[in-house]
C-alpha positions as CSV (number, residue, x, y, z in Angstrom):
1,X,78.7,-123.6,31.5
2,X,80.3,-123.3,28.0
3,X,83.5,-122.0,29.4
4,X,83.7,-125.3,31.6
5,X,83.1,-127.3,28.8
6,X,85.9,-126.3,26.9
7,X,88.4,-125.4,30.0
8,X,90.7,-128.6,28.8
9,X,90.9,-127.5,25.4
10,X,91.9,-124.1,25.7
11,X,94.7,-125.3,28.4
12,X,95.9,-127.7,25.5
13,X,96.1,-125.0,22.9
14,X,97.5,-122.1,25.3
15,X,100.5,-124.3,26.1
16,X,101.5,-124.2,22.0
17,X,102.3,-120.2,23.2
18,X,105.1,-118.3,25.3
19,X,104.9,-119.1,28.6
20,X,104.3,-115.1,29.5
21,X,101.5,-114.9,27.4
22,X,99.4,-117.8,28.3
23,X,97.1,-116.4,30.9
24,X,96.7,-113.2,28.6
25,X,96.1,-115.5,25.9
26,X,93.6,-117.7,27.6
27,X,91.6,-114.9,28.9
28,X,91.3,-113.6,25.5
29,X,89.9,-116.7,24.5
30,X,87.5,-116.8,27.0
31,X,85.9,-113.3,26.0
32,X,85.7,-114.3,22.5
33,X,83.5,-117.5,23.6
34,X,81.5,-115.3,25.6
35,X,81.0,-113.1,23.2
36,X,80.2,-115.1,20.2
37,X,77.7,-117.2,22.9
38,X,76.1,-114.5,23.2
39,X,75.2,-113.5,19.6
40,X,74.0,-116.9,19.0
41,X,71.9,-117.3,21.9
42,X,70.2,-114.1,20.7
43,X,69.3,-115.6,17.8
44,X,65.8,-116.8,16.5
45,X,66.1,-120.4,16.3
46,X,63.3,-121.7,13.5
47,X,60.8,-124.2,14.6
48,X,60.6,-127.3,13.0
49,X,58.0,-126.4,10.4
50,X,59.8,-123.3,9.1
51,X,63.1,-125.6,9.2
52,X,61.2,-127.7,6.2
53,X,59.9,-125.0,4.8
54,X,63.8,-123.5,4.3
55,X,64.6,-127.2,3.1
56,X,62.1,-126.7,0.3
């Protein structure tokens, strides 16, 4: 899962912050990754022929 993925980076970043406000802090981050996830897997992904079309 994407949350998984990036589990070690938000620790690292959520220790630059108060120590009260980690947990609030790191579940905030979690519901923005969530949430943009979920806008891009929405999204229409071209196939490889409309890709090269774009290019051109």
């Amino acid at each position: 899962m994407i949350l998984e993925s990036l589990e070690l980076k938000i620790r690292k970043h959520v220790k630059e912050t108060v120590l009260d406000e980690r947990d609030d802090l790191a579940q905030e981050l979690k519901i923005k990754i969530i949430e943009k996830a979920d806008i891009m897997l929405d999204e229409d992904v071209p196939g490889f022929i409309e890709f090269v079309k774009a290019l051109t």
